[in-house]
N, C-alpha and C positions, 0 to 999 in steps of 0.2 A: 532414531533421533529423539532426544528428550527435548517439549518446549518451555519456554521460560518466558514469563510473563515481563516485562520492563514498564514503569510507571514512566512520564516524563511532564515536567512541567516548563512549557514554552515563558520565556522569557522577554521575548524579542517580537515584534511583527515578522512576518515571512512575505517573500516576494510571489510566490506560490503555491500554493495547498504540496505539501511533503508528501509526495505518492510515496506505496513500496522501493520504486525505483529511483527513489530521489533519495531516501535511508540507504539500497543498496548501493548507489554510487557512494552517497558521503561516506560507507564504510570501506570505500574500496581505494577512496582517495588518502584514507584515513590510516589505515593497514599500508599504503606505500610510503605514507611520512614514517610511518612506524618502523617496518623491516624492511623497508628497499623495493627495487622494482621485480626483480628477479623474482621475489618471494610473492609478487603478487600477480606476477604471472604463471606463478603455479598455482594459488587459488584459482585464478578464472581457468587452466585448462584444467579444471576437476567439472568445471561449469558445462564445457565443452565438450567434455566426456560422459556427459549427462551421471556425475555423483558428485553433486551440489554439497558443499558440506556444512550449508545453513540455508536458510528460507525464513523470508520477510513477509508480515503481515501488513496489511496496511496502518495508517494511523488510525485504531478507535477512542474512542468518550469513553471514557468514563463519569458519572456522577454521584455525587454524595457517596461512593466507594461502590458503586454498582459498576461493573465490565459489562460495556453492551458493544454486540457486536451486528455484523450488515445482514438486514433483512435480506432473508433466499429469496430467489426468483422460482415459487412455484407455480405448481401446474393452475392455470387460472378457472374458479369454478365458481360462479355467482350464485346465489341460494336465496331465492326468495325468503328476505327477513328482513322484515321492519325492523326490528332491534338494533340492526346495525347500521355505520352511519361509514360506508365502503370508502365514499370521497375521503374523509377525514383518516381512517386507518390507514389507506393508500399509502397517507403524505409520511407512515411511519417509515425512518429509514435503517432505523437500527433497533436490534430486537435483547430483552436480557437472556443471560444462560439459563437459565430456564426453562425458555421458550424454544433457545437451538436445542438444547439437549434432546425435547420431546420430537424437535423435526430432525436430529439426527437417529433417532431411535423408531424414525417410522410411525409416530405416531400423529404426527399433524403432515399430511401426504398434499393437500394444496392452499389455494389462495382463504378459501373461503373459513377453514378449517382454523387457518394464524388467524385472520379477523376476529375469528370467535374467542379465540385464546389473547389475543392483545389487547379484545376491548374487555374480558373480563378482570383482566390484570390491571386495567386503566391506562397501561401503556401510551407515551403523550411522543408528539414529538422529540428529536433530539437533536440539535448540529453539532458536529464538529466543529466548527471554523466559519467566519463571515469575512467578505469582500468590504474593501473600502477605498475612495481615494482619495491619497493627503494631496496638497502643493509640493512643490519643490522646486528653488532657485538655483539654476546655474549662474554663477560668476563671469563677469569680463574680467581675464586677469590683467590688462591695461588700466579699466578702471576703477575695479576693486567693486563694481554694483551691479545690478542689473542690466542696465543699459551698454548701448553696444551691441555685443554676441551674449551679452547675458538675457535672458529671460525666464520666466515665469511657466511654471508646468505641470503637470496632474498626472500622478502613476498609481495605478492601483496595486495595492496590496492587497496579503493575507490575512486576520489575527486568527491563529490556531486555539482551541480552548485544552484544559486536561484532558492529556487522552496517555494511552500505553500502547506498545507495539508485543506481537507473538513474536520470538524466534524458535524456531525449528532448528537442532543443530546438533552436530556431532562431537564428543564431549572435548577432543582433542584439539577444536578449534575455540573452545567457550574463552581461554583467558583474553587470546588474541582479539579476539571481535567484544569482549568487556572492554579491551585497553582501547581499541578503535572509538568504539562508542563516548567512552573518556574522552579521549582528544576532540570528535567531536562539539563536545561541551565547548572548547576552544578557539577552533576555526570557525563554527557555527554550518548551516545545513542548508543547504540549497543555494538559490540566487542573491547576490548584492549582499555577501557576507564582507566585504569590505568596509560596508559602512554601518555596519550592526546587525544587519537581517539574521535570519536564523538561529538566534541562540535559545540554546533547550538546555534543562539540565534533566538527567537521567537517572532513576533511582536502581535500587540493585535489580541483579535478575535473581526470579522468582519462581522454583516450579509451576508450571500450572500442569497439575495431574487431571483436573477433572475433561481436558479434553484431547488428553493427550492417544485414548486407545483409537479414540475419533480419527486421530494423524495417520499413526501404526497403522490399524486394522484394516488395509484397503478392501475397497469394494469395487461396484461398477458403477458407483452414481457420486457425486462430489459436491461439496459447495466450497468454494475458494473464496478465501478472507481476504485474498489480495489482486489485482487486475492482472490479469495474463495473456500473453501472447498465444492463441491456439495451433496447434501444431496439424495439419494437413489429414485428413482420413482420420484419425484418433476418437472423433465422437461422434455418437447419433447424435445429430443436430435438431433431427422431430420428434425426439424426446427429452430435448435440453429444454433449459428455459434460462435467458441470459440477455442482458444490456449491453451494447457494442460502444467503444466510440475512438476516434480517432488520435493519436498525439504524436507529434515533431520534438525530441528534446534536443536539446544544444549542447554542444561538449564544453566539459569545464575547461577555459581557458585562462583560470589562474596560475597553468605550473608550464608545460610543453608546448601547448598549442596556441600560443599568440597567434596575431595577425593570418589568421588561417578563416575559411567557411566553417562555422558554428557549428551548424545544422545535419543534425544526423536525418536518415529515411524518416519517413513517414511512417507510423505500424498501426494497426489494427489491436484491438485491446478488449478483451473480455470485463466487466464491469465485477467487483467484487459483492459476493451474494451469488455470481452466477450458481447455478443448477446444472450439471453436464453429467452426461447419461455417455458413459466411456464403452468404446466399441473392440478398440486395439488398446489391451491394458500394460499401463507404462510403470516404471517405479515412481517416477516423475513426472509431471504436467508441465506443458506450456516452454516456452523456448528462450533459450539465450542468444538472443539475436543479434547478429553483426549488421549492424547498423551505416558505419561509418570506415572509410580507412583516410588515414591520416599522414601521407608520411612512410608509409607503409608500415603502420602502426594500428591494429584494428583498432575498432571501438564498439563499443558492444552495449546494448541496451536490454537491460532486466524487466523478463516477462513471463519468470516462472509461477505458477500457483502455489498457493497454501490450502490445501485441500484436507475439509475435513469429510469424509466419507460415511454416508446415511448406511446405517447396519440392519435395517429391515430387510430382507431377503422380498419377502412378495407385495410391491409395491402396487 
């Protein structure tokens, strides 16, 4: 797989922070306006047959033209040093290429090791995206105001800042999932695209060689740029190091599924940065989860990795 970097500049608020699997649905809703259903249920059984013919990164920052991407969860090692100021590096949450380079190359092996290396670099905080809540008026359509059934309301939103996506992908599928991307731009991304949410625009894709032998070159240790579902027995877990957390997504019911239950399973979710120390070696990480059936229609929730693989041999 060769990967390609994509610029994007949010245009719109978003009703949620755009996970990997909020880009893999819009591109899959995207790809069925495009070619039809048929054709999109031959991508997903490539999904099912564990030979993915892309892979999403999550959304990172970029600033002033710097690609930074999610601090590793390494091995935790505190070192008696005044020099450093641990609370404050802590709060760093994304690290430049530079820095992955040297920890995919084995040369910064824990915690204490990035501290030295982030505070010499001055490395500062960075967000992606801040939480906010606007008002918002429902209508009495009798009396054309408030009053009535109309009132007065508070929803929180997202604002996403410049960030770019990795895709991972196989060359045959590049133009199709470019045109997806395109349309995109269009329908907009994620929740309450009805009423403006989501709109990105998308700039070209872009090799990005410098990390791509990192993709290739598998090993037995991983850091995934994107949240994944973990697969049963596959990893030594007491030599991982990884953030868990919980999410329920709702099925899009702008096209098929009106008046239906929203709500897909519950899953479990590896935080991106994880660290996984792999036991049972796969060409693929993490699961394409059925989620949902509708109709007798699955529905499926994206929880594969983006794993770039640490090439030190004696950790």
């Amino acid at each position: 797989m060769k990967i390609y970097r994509v610029d994007a500049a949010p245009v719109s608020i978003f009703r949620d922070y755009p996970s990997s699997y909020t880009i893999f649905g819009g591109i899959c809703w995207a790809y069925r306006l495009l070619y039809g259903e048929d054709k999109l249920n031959q991508l997903l059984n490539q999904y099912l047959s564990e030979n993915p013919p892309f892979l999403v990164s999550s959304l990172l920052p970029k600033t002033d033209g710097n690609y930074l991407f999610p601090r590793p969860h390494l091995k935790p090692l505190r070192v008696e040093d005044n020099s450093l100021d641990h609370k404050k590096l802590k709060k760093i949450n994304y690290i430049p290429l530079d820095v992955l380079i040297k920890v995919l190359e084995g040369k910064i092996k824990n915690e204490y090791e990035l501290h030295r290396e982030l505070d010499k670099k001055s490395v500062g905080k960075s967000d992606l995206y801040e939480r906010n809540i606007i008002p918002h008026a429902s209508i009495d359509r009798v009396t054309g105001s408030t009053e009535g059934s109309g009132e007065l309301f508070f929803e929180e939103i997202t604002a996403v800042k410049e960030f770019y996506l990795l895709i991972a992908i196989e060359d045959e599928k590049l133009e199709e999932i470019k045109s997806a991307l395109s349309l995109i731009q269009d329908i907009g991304l994620g929740g309450n695209r009805s009423v403006g949410y989501g709109r990105v625009i998308f700039g070209e894709f872009k090799e990005f060689s410098e990390i791509e032998k990192y993709f290739n070159n598998q090993n037995d240790r991983f850091i995934s740029l994107s949240p994944f579902i973990p697969e049963p027995a596959t990893y030594n877990l007491s030599d991982s190091f990884y953030e868990i957390f919980t999410f329920q997504g709702a099925v899009d019911n702008n096209y098929s599924f009106k008046k239906v239950d929203i709500w897909k399973d519950k899953v479990l979710y590896l935080k991106e940065g994880s660290v996984l120390k792999v036991k049972t070696p796969k060409r693929f990480y993490g699961q394409f989860y059925k989620a949902k059936e509708i109709n007798e229609i699955p529905i499926y929730q994206y929880g594969l990795a983006f794993p770039l693989f640490i090439q030190e041999e004696n950790r």
